[in-house]
N, C-alpha and C positions, 0 to 999 in steps of 0.2 A: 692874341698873344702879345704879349708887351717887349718893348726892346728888351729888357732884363733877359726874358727867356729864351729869346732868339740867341744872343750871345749864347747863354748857355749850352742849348742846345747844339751849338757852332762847334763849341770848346768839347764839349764830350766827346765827338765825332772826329774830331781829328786825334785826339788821343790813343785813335784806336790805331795801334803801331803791329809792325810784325812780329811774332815772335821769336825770341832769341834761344838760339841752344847753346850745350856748353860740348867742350874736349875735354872728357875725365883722362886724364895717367894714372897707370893702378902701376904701384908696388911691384917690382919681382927679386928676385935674388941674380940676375941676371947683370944687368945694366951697371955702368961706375954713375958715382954721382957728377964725374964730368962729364960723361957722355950722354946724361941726360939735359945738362946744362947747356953742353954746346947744343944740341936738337932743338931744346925747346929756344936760343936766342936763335937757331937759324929757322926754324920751320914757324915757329911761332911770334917772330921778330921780337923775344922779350931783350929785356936790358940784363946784363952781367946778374944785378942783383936780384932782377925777379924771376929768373930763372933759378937761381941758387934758392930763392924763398920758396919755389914750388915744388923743387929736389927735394927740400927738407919736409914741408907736410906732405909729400909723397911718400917719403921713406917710413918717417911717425905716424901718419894718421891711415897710411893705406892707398891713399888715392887724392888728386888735386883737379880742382878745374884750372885749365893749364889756357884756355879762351872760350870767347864767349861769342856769338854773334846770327848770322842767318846760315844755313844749312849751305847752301852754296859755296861760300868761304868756308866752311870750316870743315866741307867733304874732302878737298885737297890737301890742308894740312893734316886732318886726321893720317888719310892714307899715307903721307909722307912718314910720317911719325910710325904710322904701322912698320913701313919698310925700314925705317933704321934701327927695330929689334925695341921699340918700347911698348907697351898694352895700354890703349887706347880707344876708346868709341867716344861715341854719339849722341847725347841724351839730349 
């Protein structure tokens, strides 16, 4: 096997990372657009405006991925978000 393919073979293997899920917010008739803003900048540490940008394709599009990362982080903010009356999973 030549150095070329050692590296190779190196680099393929550590690439192999964990996979990431997401927090969808689905739409209800329920919720103000503030109180989904404030939620997601407190549960989901967004900024003023990316929270406002996720209200808004929440509201239009139906549902947002509101974060993104490994299942352990993202089992506690889900639930959080469950408890302050927003619709919320897992995927």
């Amino acid at each position: 096997m030549s150095t070329k393919e050692k590296i190779r073979e190196r680099v393929s293997v550590q690439e192999v990372t964990a996979r990431n899920n997401e927090i969808i917010v689905y739409n209800d008739d329920v919720n103000t657009f503030d109180h989904v803003i404030e939620t997601l900048m407190r549960v989901c540490e967004h900024t003023a405006e990316q929270a406002e940008q996720c209200s808004l394709i929440i509201h239009y599009n139906g549902k947002c991925t509101v974060k993104t990362g490994l299942i352990a982080k993202l089992k506690p903010q889900c639930t959080q978000l469950l408890e302050a009356g927003l619709s919320a999973e897992i995927i």
